[in-house]
C-alpha positions as CSV (number, residue, x, y, z in Angstrom):
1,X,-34.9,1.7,12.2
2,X,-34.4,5.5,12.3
3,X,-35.0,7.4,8.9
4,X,-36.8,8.0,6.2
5,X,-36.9,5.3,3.9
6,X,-36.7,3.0,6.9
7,X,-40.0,1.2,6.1
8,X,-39.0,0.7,2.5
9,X,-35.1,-0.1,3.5
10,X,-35.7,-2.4,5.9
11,X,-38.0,-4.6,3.9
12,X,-36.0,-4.6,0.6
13,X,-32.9,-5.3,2.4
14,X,-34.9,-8.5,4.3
15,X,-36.5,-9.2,1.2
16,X,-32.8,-8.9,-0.9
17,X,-31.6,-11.7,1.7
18,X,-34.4,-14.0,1.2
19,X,-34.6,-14.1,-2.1
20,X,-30.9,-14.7,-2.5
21,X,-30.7,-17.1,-0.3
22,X,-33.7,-19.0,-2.5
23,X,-31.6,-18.4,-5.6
24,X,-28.9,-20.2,-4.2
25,X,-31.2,-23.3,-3.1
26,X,-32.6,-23.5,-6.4
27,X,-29.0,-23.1,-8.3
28,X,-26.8,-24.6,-6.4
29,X,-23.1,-24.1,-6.9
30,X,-19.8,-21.7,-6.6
31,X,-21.3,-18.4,-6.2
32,X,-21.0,-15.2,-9.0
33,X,-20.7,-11.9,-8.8
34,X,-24.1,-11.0,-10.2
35,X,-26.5,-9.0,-9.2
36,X,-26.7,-7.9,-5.6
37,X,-30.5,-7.2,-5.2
38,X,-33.3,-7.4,-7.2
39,X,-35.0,-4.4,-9.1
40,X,-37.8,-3.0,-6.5
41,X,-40.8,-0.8,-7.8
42,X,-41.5,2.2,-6.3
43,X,-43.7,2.0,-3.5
44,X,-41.6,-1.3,-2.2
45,X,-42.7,-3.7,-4.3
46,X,-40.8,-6.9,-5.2
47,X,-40.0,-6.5,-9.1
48,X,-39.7,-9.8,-11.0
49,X,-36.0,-11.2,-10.4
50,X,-33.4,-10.8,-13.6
51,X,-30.5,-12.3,-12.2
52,X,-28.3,-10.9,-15.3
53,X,-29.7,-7.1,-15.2
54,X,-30.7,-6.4,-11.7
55,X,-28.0,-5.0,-10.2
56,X,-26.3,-2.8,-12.8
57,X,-25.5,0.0,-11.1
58,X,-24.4,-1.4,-7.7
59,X,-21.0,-0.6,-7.2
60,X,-18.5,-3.4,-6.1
61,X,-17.7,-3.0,-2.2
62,X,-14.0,-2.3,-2.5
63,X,-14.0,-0.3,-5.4
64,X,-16.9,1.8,-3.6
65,X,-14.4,3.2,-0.8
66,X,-11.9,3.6,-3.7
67,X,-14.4,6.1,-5.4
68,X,-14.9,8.0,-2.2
69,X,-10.8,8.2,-1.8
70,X,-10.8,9.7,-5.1
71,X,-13.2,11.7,-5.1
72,X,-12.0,13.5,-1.9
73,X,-8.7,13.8,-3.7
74,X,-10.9,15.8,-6.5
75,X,-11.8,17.6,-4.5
76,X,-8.4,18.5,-2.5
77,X,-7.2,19.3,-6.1
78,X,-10.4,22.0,-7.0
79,X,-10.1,24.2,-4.5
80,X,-7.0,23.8,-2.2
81,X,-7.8,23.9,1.5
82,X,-5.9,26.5,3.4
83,X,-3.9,25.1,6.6
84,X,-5.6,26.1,9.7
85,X,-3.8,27.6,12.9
86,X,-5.1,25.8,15.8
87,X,-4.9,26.0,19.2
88,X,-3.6,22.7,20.9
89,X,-6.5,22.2,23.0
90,X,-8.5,21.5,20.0
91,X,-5.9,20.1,17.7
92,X,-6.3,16.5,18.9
93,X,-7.2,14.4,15.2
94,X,-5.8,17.1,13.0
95,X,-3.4,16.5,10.2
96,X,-0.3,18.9,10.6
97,X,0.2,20.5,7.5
98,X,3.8,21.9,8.3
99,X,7.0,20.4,9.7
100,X,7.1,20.6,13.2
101,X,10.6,22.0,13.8
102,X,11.6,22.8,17.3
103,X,10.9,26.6,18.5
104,X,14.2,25.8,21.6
105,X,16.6,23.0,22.6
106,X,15.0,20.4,24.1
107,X,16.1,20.7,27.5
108,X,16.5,24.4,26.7
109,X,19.0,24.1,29.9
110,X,21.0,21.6,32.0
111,X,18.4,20.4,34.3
112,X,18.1,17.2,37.0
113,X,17.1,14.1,36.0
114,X,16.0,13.3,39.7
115,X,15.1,14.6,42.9
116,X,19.0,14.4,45.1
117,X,22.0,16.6,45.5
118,X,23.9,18.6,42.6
119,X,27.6,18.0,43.4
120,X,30.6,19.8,42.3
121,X,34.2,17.7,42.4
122,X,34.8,14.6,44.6
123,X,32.6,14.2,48.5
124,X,32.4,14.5,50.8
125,X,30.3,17.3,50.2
126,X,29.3,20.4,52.1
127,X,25.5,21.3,51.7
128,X,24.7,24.6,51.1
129,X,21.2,25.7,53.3
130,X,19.0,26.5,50.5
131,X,17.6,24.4,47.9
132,X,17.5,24.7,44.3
133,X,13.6,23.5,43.1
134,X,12.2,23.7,39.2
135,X,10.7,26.8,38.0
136,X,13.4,28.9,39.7
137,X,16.2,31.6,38.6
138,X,19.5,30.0,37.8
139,X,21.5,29.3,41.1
140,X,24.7,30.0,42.3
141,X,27.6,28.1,41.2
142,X,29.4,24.9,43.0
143,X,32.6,25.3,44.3
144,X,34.3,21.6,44.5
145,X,33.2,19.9,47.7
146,X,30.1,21.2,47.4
147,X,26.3,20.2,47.0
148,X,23.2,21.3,47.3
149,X,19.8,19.7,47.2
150,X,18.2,19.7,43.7
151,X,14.3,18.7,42.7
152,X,13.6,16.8,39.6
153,X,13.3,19.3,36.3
154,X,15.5,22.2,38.2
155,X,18.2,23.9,36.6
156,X,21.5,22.6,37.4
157,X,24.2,24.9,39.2
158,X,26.7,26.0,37.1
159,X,30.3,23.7,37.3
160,X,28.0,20.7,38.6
161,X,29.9,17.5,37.7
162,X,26.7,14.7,38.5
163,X,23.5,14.7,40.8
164,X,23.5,11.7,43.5
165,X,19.7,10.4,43.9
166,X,18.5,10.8,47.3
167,X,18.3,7.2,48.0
168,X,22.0,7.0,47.1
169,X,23.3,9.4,49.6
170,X,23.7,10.2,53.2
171,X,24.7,12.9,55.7
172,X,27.1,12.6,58.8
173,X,26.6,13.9,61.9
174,X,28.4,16.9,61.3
175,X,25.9,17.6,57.9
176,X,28.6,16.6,55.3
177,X,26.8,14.2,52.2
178,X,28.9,11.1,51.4
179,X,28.0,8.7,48.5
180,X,26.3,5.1,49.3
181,X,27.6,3.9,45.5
182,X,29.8,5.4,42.8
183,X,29.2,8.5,41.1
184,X,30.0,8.9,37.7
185,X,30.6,12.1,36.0
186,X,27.3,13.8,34.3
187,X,24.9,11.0,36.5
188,X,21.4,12.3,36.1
189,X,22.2,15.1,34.2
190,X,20.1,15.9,31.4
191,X,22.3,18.2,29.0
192,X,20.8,21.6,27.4
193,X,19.9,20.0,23.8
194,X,20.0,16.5,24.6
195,X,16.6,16.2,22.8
196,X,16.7,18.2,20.1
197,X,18.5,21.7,18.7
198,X,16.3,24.8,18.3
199,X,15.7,24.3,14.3
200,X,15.6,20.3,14.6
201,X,12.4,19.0,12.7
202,X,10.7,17.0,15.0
203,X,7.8,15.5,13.2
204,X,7.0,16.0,9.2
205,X,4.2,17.4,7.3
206,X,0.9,14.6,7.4
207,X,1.8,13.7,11.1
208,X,-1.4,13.1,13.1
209,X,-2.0,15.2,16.0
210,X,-1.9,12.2,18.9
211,X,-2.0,13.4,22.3
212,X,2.2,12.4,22.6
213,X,2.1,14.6,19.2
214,X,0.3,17.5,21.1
215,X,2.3,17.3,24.3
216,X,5.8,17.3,22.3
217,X,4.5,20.5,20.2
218,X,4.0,21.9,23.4
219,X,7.5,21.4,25.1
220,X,9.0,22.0,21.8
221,X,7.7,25.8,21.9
222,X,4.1,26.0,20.0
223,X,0.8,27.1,21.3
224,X,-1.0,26.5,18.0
225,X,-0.2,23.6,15.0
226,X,-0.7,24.5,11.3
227,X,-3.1,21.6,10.2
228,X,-5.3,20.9,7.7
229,X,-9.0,22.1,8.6
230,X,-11.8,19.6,9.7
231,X,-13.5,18.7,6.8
232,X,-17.4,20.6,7.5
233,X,-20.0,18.0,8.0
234,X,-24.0,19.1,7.7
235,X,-26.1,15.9,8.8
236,X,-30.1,15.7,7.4
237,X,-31.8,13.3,9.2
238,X,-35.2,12.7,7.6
239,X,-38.0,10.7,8.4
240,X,-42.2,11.7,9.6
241,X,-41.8,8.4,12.1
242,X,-39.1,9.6,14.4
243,X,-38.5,10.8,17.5
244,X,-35.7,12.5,19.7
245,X,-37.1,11.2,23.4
246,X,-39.8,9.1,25.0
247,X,-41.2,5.8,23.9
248,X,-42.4,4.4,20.4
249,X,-45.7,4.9,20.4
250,X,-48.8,5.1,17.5
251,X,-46.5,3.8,14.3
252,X,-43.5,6.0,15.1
253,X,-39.9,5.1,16.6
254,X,-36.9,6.8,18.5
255,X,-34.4,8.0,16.6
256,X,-31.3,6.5,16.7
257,X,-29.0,7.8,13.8
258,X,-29.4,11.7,15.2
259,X,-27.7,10.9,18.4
260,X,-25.5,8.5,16.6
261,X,-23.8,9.8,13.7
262,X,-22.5,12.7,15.0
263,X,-20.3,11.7,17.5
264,X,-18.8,9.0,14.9
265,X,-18.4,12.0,12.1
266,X,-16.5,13.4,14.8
267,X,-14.3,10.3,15.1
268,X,-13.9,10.1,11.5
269,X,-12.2,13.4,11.9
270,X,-15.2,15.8,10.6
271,X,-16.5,19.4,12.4
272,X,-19.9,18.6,12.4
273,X,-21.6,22.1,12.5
274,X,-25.3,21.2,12.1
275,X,-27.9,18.1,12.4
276,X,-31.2,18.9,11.3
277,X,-34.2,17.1,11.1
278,X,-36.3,17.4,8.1
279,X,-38.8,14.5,8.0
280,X,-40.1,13.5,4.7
281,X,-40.6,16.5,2.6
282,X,-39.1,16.7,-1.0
283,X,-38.9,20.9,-0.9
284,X,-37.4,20.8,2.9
285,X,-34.6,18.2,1.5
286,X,-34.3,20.1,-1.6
287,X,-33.9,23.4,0.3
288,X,-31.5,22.1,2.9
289,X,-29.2,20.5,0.5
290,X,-28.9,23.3,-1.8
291,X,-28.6,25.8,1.3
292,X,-25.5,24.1,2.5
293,X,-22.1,24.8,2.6
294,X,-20.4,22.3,4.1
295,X,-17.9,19.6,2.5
296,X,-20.3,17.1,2.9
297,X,-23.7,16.2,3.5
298,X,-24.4,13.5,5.2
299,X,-28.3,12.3,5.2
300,X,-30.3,9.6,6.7
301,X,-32.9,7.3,4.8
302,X,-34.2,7.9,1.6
303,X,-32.0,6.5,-0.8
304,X,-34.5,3.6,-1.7
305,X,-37.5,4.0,-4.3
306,X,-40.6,4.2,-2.1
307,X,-43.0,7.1,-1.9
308,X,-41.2,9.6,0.3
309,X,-37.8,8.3,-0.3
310,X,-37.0,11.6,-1.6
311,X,-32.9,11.6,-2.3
312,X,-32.6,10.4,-5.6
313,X,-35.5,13.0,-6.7
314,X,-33.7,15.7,-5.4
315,X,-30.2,15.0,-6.5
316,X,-31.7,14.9,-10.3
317,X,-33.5,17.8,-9.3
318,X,-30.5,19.8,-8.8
319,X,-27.7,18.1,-11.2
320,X,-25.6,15.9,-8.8
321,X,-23.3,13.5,-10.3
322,X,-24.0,10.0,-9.1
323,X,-20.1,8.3,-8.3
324,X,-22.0,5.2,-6.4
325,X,-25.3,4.3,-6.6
326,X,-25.8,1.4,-4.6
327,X,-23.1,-0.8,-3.4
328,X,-22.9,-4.6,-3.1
329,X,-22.6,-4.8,0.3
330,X,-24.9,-6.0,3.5
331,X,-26.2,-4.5,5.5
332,X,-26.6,-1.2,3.9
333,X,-26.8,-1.7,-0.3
334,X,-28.5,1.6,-0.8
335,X,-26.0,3.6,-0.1
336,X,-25.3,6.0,-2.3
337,X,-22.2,8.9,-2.8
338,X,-22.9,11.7,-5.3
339,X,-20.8,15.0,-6.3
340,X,-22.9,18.4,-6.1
341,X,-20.2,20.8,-6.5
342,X,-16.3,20.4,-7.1
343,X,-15.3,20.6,-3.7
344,X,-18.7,19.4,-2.0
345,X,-20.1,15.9,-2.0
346,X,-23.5,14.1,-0.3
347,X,-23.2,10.6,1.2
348,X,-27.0,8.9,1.6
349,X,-27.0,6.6,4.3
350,X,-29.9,3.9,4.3
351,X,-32.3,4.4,7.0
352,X,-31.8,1.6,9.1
353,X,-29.1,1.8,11.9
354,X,-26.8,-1.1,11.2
355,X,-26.9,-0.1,7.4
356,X,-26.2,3.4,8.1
357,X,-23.3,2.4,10.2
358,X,-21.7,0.4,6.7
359,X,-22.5,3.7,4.4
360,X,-20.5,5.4,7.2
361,X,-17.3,2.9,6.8
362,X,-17.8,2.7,2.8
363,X,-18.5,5.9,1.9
364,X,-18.1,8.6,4.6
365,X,-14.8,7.2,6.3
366,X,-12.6,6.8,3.4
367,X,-14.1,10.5,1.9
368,X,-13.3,12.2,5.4
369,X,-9.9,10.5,5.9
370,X,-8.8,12.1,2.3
371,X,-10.2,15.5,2.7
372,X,-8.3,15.3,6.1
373,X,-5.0,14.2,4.8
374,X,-5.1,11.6,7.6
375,X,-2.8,8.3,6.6
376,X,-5.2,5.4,6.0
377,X,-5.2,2.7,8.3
378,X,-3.1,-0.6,7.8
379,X,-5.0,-3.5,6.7
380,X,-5.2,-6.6,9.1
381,X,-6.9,-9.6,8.5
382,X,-7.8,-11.9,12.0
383,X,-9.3,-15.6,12.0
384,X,-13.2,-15.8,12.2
385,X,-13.6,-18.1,15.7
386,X,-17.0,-19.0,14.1
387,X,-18.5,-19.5,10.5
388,X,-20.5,-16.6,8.9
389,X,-22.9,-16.7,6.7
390,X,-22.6,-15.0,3.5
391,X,-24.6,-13.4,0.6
392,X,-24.3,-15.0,-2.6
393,X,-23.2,-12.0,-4.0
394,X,-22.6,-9.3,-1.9
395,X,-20.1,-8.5,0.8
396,X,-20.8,-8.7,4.0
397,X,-20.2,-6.4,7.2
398,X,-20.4,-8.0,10.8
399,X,-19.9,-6.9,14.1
400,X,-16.9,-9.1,15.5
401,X,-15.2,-8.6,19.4
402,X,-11.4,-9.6,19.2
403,X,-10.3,-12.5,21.4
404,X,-7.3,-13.9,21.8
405,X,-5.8,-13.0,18.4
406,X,-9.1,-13.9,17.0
407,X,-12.8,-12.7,16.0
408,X,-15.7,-13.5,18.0
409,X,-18.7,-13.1,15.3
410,X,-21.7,-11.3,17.2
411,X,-25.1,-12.0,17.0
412,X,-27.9,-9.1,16.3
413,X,-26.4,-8.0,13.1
414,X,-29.5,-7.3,11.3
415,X,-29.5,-4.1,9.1
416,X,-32.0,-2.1,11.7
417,X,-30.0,-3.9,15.0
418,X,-27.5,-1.7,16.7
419,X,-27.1,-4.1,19.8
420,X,-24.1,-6.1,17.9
421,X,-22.2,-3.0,17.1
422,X,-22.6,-1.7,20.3
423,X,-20.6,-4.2,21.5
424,X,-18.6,-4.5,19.1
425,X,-14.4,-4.2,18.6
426,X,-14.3,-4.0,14.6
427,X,-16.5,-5.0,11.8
428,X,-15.0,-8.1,9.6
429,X,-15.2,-8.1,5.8
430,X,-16.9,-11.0,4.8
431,X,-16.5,-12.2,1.0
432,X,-19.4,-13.6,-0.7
433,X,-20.8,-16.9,-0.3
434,X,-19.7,-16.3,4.0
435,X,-16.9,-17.5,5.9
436,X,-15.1,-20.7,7.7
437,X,-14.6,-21.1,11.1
438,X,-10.7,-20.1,11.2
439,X,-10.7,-18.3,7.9
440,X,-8.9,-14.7,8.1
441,X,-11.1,-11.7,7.6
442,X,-10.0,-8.3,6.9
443,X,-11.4,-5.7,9.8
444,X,-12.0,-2.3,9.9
445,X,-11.7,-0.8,13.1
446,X,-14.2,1.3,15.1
447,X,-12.7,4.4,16.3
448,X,-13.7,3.6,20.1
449,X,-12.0,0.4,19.9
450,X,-9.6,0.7,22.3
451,X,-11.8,1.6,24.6
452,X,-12.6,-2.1,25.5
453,X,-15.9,-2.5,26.6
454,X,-15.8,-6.6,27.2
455,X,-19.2,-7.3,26.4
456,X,-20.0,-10.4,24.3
457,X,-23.7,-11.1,22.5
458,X,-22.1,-15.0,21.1
C-alpha cells in the first residue's frame, strides 16, 4: 500500500469483496449488474448494504475507458495542440503529425549490394590497383574488361554492368578475375531510387515513431519529425505513511507508486515533468492542483471517503467536473477521472499498488493514447489455462503470463500486491461472476511485455 487513502482503500476494497461474495451465498443465482460496492461512511466505516442504491455512480468498466477516450478528444478539439519538431534521438513513441515524404532517392546513387568486384563488359577482367570503399568520391569509370574491388554500400563506377561477390570470383596467376558462376547483368546492384523518389511519401500522418520508423526518417533525409507533443503529466503522490528508502518501520511503509508510475506514464507515451510528494494535507493538494499546468494530473490515494482522503474535497473545492466517479472494476473501484479545465484533466488513482495499476489502464491509458494521437491497440482475447474467480458484479483485472497461446492466471493479485504484476505479461479482463478454465479473455498488454521476463508465481 503506498498512498494516501491506503488505509481506507485497502480495507473497503477487502471489505467490498467479502461482502459480495456473502451476497452471493445468501442469493444464489445468475449474477446482475448491480451495485459494485457498498456505500462506506466516512472515516471507513461499513454503511448498511442497499443492493439497489449503492453503487449509483460507479461507472461501468468499458464504458469508463470510453469516457477517458472522449474526453481526451475534448480536449484535442479545445485548444488544438501544435505539432512539435523533434529531434530523432527523442522521438521514439511520438505520433508524426505530417507525412513523411522522402527528403532524396533512396539509394540517392548506384551503390553495391556486396562486398566483390565492379565489372564493366564480359571477363576476364583486369583489376585496377586501387579500391573503391563507401563514404568515398565517385570513381573513375570502367572500361570493358575491367574491375575493380568494391565494398558493400560504395558508389558504383560509372558504365559498371554487375558486381561479382567475392566468394564467386577468382584471380589467375597473372592477376586477371574470372567468374566461378554466371553473371547476370545489374547482379548486386542497387539502382539510384530503387527505394523510393525524392518526393515519395513514405509513411502518413498518425504513424508511430518505431525505432524501423526513426531509422527510415533518418536515411530518407530528416534530422527532426513533426509529431504531436507528449501529452505533460504532473504526478501528486500523497500519503503521511510513506517513504522513499529504508525499511517500514513505526506504522509507516515504502512507497511504491512514486518509483512506479512514472516510468509507466512514460510508457503510456506521457513527459512526465514533475512527481511531488504532498502527504495528506487538504491546502498542499489544493495548492498543487490548482498550480499545475500540465494536461493531466495524475494523483495517488485519496479518492475514498476517510478522514484525510482529501481528492473529492478538493475537486468540489475548485469546480471540477466529475466524468467517472468510481468504476466497477477490481482491483481499483475508486478510481475516479474529473475535468478541471477544457484542455486539462485529473486522474485519482486508489492508493493501493495493484489498484493504482488498473486506474492507470482504465483511465490514464486510454486518456494518454488520445491526447497522443497514438492508434489504439487491437483487441485479443486468449484462453484462461485456469479458472478465475469473479466479482458478482464488477469486472475483474488479473495478472496473467502468456503460455503457449494461452493465459497462465498468477497468484498475488490482491489490490495492495504488486508481486503478480511484476511478473506479469498482460492483465486479462475478467467478466463478472469469474472465468472457466479455457474460456477466452480479452488482455491488455503491459508496455514491457516483450521484454519476457519468464517468471511464473502459478
Amino acid at each position: 500500500m503506498t498512498s494516501p487513502g491506503t488505509r481506507a482503500d485497502a480495507e473497503a476494497e477487502d471489505r467490498d469483496v467479502e461482502e459480495a461474495l456473502a451476497l452471493v451465498k445468501e442469493n444464489p443465482g445468475p449474477a446482475h449488474r448491480g451495485p459494485a460496492h457498498p456505500g462506506r461512511g466516512g472515516h471507513g466505516t461499513p454503511a448498511p448494504h442497499h443492493p439497489a442504491d449503492a453503487h449509483h455512480r460507479a461507472t461501468p468498466w468499458p464504458e469508463a475507458r470510453a469516457t477517458a477516450e472522449r474526453a481526451a478528444r475534448a480536449a484535442a478539439r479545445a485548444v488544438r495542440r501544435t505539432p512539435v519538431a523533434v529531434p530523432l534521438d527523442a522521438a521514439l513513441g511520438l505520433t508524426l503529425a505530417a507525412p513523411l515524404a522522402a527528403l532524396t532517392d533512396l539509394p540517392s546513387f548506384d551503390t553495391s549490394a556486396m562486398d566483390g568486384w565492379a565489372l564493366a563488359g564480359p571477363g576476364p577482367w583486369e583489376v585496377r590497383d586501387e579500391g573503391v570503399l563507401a563514404g568515398h568520391a565517385e570513381p573513375a569509370p570502367l572500361t570493358d574488361g575491367e574491375a575493380v574491388r568494391i565494398a558493400t554500400g560504395a558508389r558504383i563506377p560509372a558504365d559498371t554492368t554487375a558486381v561479382l561477390r567475392t566468394e564467386h570470383g577468382r584471380t589467375d596467376e597473372r592477376g586477371r578475375l574470372h567468374p566461378t558462376r554466371e553473371v547476370g547483368h545489374g547482379q548486386d546492384i542497387r539502382p539510384r531510387g530503387q527505394e523510393c523518389r525524392s518526393g515519395d511519401q513514405l509513411l502518413p500522418v498518425g504513424t508511430l515513431a518505431t525505432p524501423a520508423v526513426l531509422g527510415l526518417a533518418s536515411a530518407a533525409g530528416y534530422d527532426t519529425l513533426t509529431a504531436v507533443p507528449r501529452p505533460r503529466v504532473d504526478v501528486l503522490v500523497l500519503g503521511d505513511e510513506l517513504l522513499t528508502e529504508g525499511l517500514p518501520h513505526d506504522g509507516l511503509i515504502r512507497d511504491a507508486l512514486g518509483p512506479m508510475l512514472p516510468p509507466w506514464l512514460r510508457a503510456l507515451g506521457a513527459e512526465v515533468r514533475a512527481v511531488r510528494r504532498i502527504g495528506d494535507d487538504a491546502k498542499a493538494l489544493h495548492r498543487a492542483v490548482t498550480a499545475s499546468d500540465a494536461d493531466l494530473i495524475v494523483t495517488t490515494g485519496g479518492t475514498a471517503a476517510g478522514p484525510v482522503d482529501h481528492v473529492h474535497p478538493t475537486l468540489r473545492r475548485i469546480g471540477a467536473e466529475l466524468l467517472v466517479d468510481g468504476v466497477e472494476v477490481r482491483p481499483g473501484h475508486p478510481m475516479l477521472l474529473a475535468r478541471l479545465k477544457d484542455d486539462q484533466h485529473l486522474v485519482g488513482l486508489p492508493g493501493n499498488p495493484l489498484a493504482a495499476v488498473s486506474g492507470l489502464l482504465t483511465l490514464a491509458e486510454p486518456l494518454l493514447r488520445t491526447l497522443a494521437a497514438r492508434p489504439a491497440p487491437e483487441p485479443y482475447t486468449l484462453p484462461l489455462r485456469d479458472a478465475v474467480h469473479g466479482h458478482p458484479y464488477d469486472t475483474r483485472l488479473v495478472p496473467v503470463v502468456l503460455r503457449d497461446e494461452g493465459a497462465v492466471p498468477l497468484r498475488y493479485n490482491g489490490p495492495a500486491m504488486l508481486r503478480g504484476v511484476a511478473a506479469a505479461d498482460a492483465l486479462a479482463v475478467v467478466p463478472p461472476g469469474g472465468a472457466r478454465s479455457g474460456q477466452e479473455a480479452e488482455l491488455l498488454d503491459l508496455p514491457w511485455a516483450a521484454g519476457g521476463i519468464g517468471v511464473c508465481f502459478t
